[in-house]
C-alpha positions as CSV (number, residue, x, y, z in Angstrom):
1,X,-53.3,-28.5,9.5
2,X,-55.0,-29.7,6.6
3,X,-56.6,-32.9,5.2
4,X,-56.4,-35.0,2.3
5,X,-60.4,-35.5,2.6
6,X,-60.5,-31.7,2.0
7,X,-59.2,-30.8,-1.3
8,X,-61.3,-29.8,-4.0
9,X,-59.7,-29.8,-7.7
10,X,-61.0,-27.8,-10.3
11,X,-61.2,-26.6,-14.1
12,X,-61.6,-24.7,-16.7
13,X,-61.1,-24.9,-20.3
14,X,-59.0,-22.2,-22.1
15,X,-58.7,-20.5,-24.8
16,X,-55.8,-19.4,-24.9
17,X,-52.8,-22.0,-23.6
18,X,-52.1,-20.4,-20.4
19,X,-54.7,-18.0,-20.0
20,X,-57.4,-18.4,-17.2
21,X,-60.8,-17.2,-18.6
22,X,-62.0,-13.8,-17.5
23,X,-63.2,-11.9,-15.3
24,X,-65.0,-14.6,-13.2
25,X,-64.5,-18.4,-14.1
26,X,-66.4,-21.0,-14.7
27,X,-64.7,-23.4,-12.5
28,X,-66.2,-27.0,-12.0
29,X,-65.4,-29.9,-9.7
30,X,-63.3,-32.9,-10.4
31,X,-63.6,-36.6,-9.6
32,X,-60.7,-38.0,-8.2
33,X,-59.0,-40.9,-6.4
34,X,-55.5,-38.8,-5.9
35,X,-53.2,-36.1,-7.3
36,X,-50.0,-35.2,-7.6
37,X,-50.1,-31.8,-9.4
38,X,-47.0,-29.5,-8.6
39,X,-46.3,-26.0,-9.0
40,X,-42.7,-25.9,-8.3
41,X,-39.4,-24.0,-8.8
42,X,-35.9,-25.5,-9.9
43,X,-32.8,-24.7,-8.3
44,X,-29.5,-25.8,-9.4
45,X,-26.5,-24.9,-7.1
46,X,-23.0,-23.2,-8.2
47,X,-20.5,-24.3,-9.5
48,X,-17.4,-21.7,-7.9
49,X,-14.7,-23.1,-6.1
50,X,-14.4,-21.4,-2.1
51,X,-11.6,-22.5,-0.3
52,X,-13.7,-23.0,2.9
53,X,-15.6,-25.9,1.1
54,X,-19.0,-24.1,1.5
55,X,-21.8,-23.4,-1.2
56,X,-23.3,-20.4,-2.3
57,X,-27.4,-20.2,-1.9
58,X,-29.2,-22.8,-4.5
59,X,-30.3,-20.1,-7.7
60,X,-33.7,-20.4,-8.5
61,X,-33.8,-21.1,-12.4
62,X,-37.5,-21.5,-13.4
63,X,-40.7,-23.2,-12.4
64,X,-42.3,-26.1,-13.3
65,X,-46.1,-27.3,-13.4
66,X,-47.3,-30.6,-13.8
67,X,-48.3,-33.9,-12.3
68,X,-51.0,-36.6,-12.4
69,X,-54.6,-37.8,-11.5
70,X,-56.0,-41.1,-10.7
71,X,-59.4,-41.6,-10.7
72,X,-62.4,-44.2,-11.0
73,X,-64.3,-44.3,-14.0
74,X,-67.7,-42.8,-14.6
75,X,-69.6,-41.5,-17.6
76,X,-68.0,-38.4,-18.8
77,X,-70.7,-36.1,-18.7
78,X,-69.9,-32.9,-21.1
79,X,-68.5,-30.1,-19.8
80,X,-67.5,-31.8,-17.0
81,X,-63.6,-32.0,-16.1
82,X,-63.1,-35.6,-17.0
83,X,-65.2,-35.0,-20.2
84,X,-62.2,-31.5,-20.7
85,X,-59.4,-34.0,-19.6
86,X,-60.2,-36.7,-22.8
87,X,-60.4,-33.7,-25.1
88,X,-57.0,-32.4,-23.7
89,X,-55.9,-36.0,-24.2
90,X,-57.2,-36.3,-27.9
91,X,-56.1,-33.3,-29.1
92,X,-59.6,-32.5,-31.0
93,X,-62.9,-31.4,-29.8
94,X,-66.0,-34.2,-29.1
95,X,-68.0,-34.4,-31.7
96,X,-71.7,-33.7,-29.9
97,X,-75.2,-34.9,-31.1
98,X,-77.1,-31.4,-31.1
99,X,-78.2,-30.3,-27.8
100,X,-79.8,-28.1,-26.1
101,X,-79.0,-27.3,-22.4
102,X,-80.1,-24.3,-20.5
103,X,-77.0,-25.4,-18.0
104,X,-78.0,-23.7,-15.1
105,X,-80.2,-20.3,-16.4
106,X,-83.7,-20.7,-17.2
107,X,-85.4,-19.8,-20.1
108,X,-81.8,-19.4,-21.8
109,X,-81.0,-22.1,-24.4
110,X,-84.7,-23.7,-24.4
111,X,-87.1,-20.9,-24.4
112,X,-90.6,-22.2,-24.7
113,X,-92.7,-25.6,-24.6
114,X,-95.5,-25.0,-26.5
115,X,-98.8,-27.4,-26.0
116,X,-100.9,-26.8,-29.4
117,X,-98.0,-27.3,-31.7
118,X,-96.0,-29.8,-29.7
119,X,-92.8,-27.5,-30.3
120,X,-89.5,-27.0,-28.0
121,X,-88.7,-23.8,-29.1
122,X,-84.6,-23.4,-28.6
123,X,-81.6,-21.5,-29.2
124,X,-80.1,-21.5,-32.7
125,X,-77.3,-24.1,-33.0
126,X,-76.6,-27.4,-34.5
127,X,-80.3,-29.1,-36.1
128,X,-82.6,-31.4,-35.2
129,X,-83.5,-33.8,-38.0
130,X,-86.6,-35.1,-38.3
131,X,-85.9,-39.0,-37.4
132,X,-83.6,-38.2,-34.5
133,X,-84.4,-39.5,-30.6
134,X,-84.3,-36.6,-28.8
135,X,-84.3,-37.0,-24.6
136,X,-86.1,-34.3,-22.9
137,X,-84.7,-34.1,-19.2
138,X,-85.1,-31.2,-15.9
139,X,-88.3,-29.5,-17.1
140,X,-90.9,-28.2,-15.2
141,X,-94.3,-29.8,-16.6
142,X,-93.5,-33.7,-16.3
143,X,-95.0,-34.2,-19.0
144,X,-92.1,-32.5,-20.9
145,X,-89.7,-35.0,-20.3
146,X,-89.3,-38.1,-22.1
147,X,-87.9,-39.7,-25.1
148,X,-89.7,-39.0,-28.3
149,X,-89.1,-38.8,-31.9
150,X,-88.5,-35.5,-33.9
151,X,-91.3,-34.7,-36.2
152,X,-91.3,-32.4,-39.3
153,X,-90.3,-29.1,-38.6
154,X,-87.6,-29.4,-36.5
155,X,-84.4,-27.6,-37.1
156,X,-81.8,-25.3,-35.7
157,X,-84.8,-22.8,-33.8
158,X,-87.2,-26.0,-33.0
159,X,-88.0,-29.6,-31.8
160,X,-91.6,-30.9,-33.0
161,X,-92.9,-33.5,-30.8
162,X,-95.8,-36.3,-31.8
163,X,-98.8,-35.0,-30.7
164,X,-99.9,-37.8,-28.5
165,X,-99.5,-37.7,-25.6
166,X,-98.7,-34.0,-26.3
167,X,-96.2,-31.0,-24.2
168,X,-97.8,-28.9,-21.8
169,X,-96.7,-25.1,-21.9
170,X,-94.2,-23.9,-20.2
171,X,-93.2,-20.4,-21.0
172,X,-89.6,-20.3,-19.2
173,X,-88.1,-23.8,-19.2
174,X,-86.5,-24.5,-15.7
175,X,-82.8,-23.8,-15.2
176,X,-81.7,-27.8,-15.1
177,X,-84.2,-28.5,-18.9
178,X,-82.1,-30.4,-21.7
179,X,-82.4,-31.0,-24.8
180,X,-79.9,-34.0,-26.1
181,X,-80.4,-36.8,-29.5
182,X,-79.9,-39.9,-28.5
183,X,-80.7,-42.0,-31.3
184,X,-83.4,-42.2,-34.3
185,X,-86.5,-44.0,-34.7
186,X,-88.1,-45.4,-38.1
187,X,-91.6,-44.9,-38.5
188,X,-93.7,-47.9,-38.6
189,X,-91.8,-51.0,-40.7
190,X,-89.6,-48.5,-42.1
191,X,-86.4,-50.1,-40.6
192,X,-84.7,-53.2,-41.7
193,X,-82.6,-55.8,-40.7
194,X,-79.9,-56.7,-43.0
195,X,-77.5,-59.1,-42.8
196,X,-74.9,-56.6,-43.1
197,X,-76.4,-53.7,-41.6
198,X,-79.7,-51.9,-41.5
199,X,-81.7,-50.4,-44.2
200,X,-84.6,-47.9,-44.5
201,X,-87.3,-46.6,-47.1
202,X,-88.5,-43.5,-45.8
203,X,-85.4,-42.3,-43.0
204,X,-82.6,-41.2,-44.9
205,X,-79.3,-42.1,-42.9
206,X,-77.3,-39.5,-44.1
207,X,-79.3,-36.9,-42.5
208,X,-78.7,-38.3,-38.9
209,X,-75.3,-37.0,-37.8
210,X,-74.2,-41.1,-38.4
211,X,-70.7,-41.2,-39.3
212,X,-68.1,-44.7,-39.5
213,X,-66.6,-45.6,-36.8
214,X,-69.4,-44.8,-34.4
215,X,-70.8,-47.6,-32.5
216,X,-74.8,-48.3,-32.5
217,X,-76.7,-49.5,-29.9
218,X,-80.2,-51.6,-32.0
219,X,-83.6,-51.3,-30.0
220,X,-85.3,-49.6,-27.6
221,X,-87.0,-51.3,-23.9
222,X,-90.5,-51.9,-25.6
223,X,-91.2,-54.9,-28.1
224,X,-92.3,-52.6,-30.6
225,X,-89.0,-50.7,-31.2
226,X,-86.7,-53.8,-31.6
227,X,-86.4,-56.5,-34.3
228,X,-88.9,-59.5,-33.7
229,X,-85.5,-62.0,-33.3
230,X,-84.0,-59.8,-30.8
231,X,-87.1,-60.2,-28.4
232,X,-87.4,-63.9,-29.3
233,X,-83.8,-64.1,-28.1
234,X,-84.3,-62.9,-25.0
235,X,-82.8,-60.2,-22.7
236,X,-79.4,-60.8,-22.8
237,X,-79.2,-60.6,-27.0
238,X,-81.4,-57.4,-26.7
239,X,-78.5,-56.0,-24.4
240,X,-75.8,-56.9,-26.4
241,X,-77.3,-55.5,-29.5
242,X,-74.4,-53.3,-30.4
243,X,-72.5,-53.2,-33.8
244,X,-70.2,-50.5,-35.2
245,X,-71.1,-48.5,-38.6
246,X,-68.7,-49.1,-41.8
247,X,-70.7,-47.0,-43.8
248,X,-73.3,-44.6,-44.4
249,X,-75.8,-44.3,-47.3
250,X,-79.3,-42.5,-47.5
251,X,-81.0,-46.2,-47.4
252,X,-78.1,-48.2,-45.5
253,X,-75.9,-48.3,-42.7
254,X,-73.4,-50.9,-43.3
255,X,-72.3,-52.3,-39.8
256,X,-69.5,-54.8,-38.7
257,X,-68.4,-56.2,-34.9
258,X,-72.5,-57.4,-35.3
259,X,-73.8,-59.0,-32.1
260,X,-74.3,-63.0,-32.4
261,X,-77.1,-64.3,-34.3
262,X,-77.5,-61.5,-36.0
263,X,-80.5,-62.3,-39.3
264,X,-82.7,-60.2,-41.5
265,X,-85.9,-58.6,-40.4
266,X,-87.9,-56.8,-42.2
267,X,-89.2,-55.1,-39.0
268,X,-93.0,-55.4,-39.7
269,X,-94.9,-53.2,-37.7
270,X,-92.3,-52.3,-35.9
271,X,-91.0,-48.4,-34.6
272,X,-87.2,-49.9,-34.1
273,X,-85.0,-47.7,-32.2
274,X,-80.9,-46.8,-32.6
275,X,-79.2,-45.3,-29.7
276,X,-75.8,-43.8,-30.9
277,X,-73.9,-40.6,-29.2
278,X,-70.7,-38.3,-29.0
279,X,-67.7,-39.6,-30.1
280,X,-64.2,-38.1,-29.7
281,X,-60.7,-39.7,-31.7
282,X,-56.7,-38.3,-31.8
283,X,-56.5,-35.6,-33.8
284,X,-54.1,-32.4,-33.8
285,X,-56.2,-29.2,-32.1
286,X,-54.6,-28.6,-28.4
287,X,-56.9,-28.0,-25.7
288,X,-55.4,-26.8,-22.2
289,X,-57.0,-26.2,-18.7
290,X,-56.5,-23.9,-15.5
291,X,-56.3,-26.3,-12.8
292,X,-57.1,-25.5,-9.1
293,X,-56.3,-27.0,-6.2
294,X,-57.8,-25.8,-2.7
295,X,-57.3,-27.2,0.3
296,X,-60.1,-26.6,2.2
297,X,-59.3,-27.9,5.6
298,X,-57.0,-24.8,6.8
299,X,-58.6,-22.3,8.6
300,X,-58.0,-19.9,5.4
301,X,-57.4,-22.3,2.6
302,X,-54.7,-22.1,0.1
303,X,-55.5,-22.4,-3.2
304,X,-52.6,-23.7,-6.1
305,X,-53.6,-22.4,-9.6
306,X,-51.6,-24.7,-12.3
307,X,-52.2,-22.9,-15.7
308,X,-51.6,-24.5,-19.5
309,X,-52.1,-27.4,-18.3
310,X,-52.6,-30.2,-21.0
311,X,-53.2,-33.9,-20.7
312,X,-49.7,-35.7,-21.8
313,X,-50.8,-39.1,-21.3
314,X,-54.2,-40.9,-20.4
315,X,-53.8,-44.5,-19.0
316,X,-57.3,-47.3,-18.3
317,X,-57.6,-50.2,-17.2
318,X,-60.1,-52.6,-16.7
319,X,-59.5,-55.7,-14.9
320,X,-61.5,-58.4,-13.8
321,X,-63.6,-58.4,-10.4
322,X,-62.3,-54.6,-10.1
323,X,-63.3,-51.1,-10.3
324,X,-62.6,-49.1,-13.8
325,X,-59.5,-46.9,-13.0
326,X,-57.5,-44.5,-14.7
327,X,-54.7,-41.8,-14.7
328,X,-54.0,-38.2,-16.2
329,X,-50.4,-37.5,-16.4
330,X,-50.7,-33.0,-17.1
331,X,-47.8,-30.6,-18.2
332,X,-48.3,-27.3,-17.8
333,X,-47.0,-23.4,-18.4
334,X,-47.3,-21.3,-15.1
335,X,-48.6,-21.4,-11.8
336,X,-49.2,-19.6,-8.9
337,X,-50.5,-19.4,-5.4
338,X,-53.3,-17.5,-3.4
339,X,-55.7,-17.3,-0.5
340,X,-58.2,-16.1,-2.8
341,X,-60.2,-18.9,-5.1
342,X,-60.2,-18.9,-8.5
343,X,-64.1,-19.2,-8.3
344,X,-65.2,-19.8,-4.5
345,X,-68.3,-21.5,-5.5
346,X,-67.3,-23.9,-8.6
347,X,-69.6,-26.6,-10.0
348,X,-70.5,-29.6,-8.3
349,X,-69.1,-32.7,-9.7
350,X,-71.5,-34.9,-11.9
351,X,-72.9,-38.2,-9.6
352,X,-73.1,-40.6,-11.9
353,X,-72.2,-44.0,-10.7
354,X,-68.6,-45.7,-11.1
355,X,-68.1,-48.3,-13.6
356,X,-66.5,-51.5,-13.0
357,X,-65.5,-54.9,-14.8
358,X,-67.9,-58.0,-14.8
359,X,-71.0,-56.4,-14.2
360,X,-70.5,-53.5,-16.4
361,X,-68.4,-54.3,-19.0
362,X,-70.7,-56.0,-22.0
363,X,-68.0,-57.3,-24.5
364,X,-64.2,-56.8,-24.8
365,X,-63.3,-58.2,-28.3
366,X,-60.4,-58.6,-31.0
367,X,-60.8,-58.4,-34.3
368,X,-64.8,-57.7,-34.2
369,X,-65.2,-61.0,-32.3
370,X,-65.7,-60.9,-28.7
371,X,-63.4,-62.4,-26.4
372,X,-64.8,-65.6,-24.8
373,X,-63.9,-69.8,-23.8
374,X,-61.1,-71.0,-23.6
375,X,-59.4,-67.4,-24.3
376,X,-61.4,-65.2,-21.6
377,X,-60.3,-61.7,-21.0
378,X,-58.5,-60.9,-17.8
379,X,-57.3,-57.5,-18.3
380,X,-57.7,-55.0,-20.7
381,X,-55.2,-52.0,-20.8
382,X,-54.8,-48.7,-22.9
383,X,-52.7,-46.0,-23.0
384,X,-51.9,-43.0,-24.8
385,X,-49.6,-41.0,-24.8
386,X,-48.5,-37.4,-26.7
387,X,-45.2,-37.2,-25.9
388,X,-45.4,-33.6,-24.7
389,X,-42.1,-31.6,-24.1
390,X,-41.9,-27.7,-22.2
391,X,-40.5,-25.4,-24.7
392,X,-38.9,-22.3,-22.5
393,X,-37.2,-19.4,-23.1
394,X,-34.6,-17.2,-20.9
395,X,-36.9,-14.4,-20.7
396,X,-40.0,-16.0,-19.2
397,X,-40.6,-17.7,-16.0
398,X,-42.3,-21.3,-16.7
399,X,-42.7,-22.3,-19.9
400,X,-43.9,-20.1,-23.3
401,X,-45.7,-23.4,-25.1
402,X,-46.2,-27.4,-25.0
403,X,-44.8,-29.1,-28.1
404,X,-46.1,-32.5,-28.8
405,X,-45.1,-35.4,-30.9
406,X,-46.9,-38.9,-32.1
407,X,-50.0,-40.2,-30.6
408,X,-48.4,-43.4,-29.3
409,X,-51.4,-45.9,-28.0
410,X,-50.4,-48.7,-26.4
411,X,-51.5,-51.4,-24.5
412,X,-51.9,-55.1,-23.0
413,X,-55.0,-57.5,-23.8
414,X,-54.5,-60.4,-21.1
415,X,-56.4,-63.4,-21.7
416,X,-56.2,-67.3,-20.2
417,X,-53.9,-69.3,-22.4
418,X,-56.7,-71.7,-23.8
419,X,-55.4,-71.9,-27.3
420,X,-52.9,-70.8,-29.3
421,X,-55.1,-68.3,-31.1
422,X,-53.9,-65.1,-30.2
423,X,-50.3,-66.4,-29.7
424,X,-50.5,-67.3,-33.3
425,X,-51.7,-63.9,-34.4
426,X,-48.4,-62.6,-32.8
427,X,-46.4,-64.4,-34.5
428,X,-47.5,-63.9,-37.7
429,X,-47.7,-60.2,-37.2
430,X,-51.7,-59.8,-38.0
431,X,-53.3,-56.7,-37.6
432,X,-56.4,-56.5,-36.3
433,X,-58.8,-54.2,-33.3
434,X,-59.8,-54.0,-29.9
435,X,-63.0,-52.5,-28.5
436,X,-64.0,-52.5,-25.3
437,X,-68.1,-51.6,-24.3
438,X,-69.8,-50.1,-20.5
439,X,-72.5,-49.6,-20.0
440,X,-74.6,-48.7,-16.6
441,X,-77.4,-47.1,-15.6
442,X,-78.4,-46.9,-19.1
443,X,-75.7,-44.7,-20.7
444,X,-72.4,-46.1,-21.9
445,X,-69.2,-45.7,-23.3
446,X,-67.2,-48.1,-25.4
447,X,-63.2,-47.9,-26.2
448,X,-61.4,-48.4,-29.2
449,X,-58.0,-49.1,-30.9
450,X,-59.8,-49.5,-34.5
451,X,-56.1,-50.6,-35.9
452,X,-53.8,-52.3,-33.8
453,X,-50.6,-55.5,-34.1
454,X,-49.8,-57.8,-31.0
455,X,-46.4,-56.8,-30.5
456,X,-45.4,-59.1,-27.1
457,X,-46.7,-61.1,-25.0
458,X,-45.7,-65.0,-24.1
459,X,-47.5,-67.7,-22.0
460,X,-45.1,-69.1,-19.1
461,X,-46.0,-71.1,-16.3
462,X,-44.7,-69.0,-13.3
463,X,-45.5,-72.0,-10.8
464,X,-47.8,-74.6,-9.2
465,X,-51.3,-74.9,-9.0
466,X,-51.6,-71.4,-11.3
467,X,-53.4,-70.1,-14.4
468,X,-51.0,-69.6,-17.5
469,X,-51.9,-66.2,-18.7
470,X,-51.1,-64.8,-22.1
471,X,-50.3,-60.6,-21.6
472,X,-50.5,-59.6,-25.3
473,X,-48.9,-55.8,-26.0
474,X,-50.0,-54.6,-28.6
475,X,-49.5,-51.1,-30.4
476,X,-52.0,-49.0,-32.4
477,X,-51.5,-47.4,-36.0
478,X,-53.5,-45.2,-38.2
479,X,-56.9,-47.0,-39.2
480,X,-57.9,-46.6,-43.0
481,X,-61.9,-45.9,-42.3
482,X,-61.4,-43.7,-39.4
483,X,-58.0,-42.1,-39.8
484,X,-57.8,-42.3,-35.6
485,X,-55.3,-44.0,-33.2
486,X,-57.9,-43.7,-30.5
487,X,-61.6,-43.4,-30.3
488,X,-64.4,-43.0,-27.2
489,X,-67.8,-43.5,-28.0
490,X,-70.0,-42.2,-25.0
491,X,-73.8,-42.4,-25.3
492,X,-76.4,-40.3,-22.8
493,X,-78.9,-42.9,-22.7
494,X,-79.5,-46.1,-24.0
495,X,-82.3,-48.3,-23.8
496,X,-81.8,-52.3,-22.9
């Protein structure tokens, strides 16, 4: 006997499409609602005529591999196997802010916290710029953790901290300390308020890993780092602070989808904060996983390794008064079964808390204007889909590659049928965009179709005493600014 409650999925990036890493994996836990991953053989039966009206045995002609998962949405943390399922889906890498993480082994990718100069001393890899936010997490010496500005100094080899309130030493940084940007700061009235966008004297932009397309979050939890209308506004305007950049120059980001009541500020005295993070859009590099699943409820557990396996379709959906949910429809090359684990003692799963609709989401909008009376959002679906097909051949068991075809998104935008604005954008063909933005427990992540035409959708009234709804399809094609389908914006930390 087994049990549903017991399996345990896992994964693993590879390198090679079909190839499980070597000698020992890396194998770490997925999240998920339901599966239905198959390693399977085909049979097809003969075709000779017997005159006692019997068959010959079915011949086994290949296997098969595929399947999909359902799950509820959380934060994709990197490295984690819903952050390797969206790569798979998006055929291209994330593109990271610089980190540091010493991912389980102390003293490995941050080395050394160093009191009298204030200096992270790291691992060579992509620089810190001085201007950056940089999020200090899991050290030892509590005072080494934090959100602080990069000073001058820092680069590939180094963070410099302000001096005040200053690092304590700590000669072999615990195994759980990170190192992760999460933003910039301006020094003192550097940073400007345009109506446009935001503009700087001193901080130049170009330096900051700030690219269009990417979504910006605009002040930080103390008075001091946001605009002087944003804390006149309130709470709720300093949350909903968001815009997306257009363009990037040494002395201005130019921003669009800007939060109502946007004005210029010319941010006296102020230290103003921008949260942005890793983003992640359609693009044409493959990226396949070795799959495992264990089912840990027999008394010795069998364990189904799925190998090649890459993400063919990616489905979300948020819906009112509901959970975020999701699917990951998988094709693979080869499989095979064991007693034997992969990797006995995989990863945990990340903990970070599901997301949902209403309280989480902060703005679904069309166009760059977020969706409200008399037209309110009810639903809010996207899918994508690569078209994948199993290329075989009659020497090898499974299947010797995964072709793919177009990047199709799709999707339906369902909103109460209070006017005929979005009817009448459908019928005149307009092109426009659709963003959605979560955000919880201070991180977020924010969908978008950056080009996309209402292709269906009509308003009928399918009986008494019932809302008339307008389900507008629409269909995604290739956006001039950010040459993407498809983009996720997820960001570690933000501040409210």
């Amino acid at each position: 006997m087994t049990d549903s409650n017991r399996l345990r999925l896992t994964a693993i990036r590879e390198a090679t499409l079909g190839v499980t890493p070597s000698p020992t994996p890396r194998m770490r836990t997925a999240r998920i609602l339901s599966e239905t991953l198959a390693y399977s053989p085909t049979f097809v039966d003969s075709e000779e005529l017997r005159d006692d009206r019997m068959n010959s045995d079915p011949i086994k002609v290949n296997e098969t591999v595929g399947g999909a998962i359902q799950f509820e949405f959380s934060y994709p943390v990197d490295n984690s196997v819903a952050s390797e399922f969206l790569r798979s889906l998006a055929y291209n890498p994330w593109s990271n802010t610089p980190t540091r993480d010493n991912d389980g082994v102390a003293d490995s990718a941050i080395t050394d916290v160093t009191a009298s100069s204030d200096t992270y001393t790291v691992a060579s890899g992509a620089a810190f710029a001085e201007g950056q936010l940089v999020r200090a997490t899991g050290f030892g010496a509590a005072g080494n953790n934090g959100v602080f500005r990069a000073q001058s100094g820092s680069g590939a080899t180094a963070v410099v901290a302000p001096s005040s309130p200053g690092l304590a030493d700590e000669a072999a940084p615990a195994a759980a300390a990170r190192l992760k940007v999460v933003g910039f700061e301006g020094a003192s009235g550097d940073i400007t308020a345009l109506a446009d966008g935001l503009g700087s004297t001193a901080l130049d932009f170009t330096t900051l890993g700030i690219v269009p397309g990417m979504w910006v979050k605009i002040g930080g939890a103390a008075d001091a780092s946001t605009f002087a209308f944003l804390v006149s506004a309130g709470a709720q305007a300093r949350s909903g602070a968001w815009a997306r950049v257009v363009a990037v120059s040494a002395t201005k980001l130019t921003l669009d989808n800007l939060p109502s009541g946007w004005t210029t500020d010319s941010g006296t005295s102020k230290t103003i904060r921008v949260f942005f993070g890793d983003q992640i859009k359609n693009g044409v590099t493959r990226s396949s996983l070795t799959i495992e699943k264990g089912f840990m409820g027999q008394a010795v557990p069998t364990y189904v390794a799925m190998r090649g396996m890459v993400v063919g379709q990616g489905d979300f959906n948020i819906t009112t008064e509901q959970k975020i949910t999701g699917s990951f429809t998988l094709q693979g090359t080869t499989g095979s079964q064991d007693t034997t684990s992969l990797d006995a003692t995989p990863d945990a799963a990340p903990g970070n808390p599901i997301m949902a609709a209403n309280v989480n989401v902060g703005r679904i909008a069309e166009s760059g204007v977020a969706m409200s009376a008399p037209n309110w959002v009810r639903s809010l679906t996207i899918s994508i889909n690569n078209n994948l097909r199993a290329i075989t051949a009659a020497d090898s068991m499974g299947s010797v590659d995964i072709g793919a075809g177009e990047v199709a998104v799709t999707g339906t935008l369902e909103t109460y049928f209070g006017s005929n604005a979005l009817y009448a954008k459908l019928l005149a063909g307009t092109v426009g965009n659709i963003n959605s933005r979560v955000v919880k427990d201070a991180q977020a992540v924010i969908f978008a179709v950056p080009r996309a035409t209402f292709t269906g959708g009509n308003p009928s009234a399918g009986g008494k005493n019932q809302d008339v709804m307008l389900p507008m399809e629409f269909r995604a094609s290739k956006d001039t600014l950010t040459a993407a389908h498809f983009i996720i914006d997820r960001l570690e930390y933000v501040e409210a």
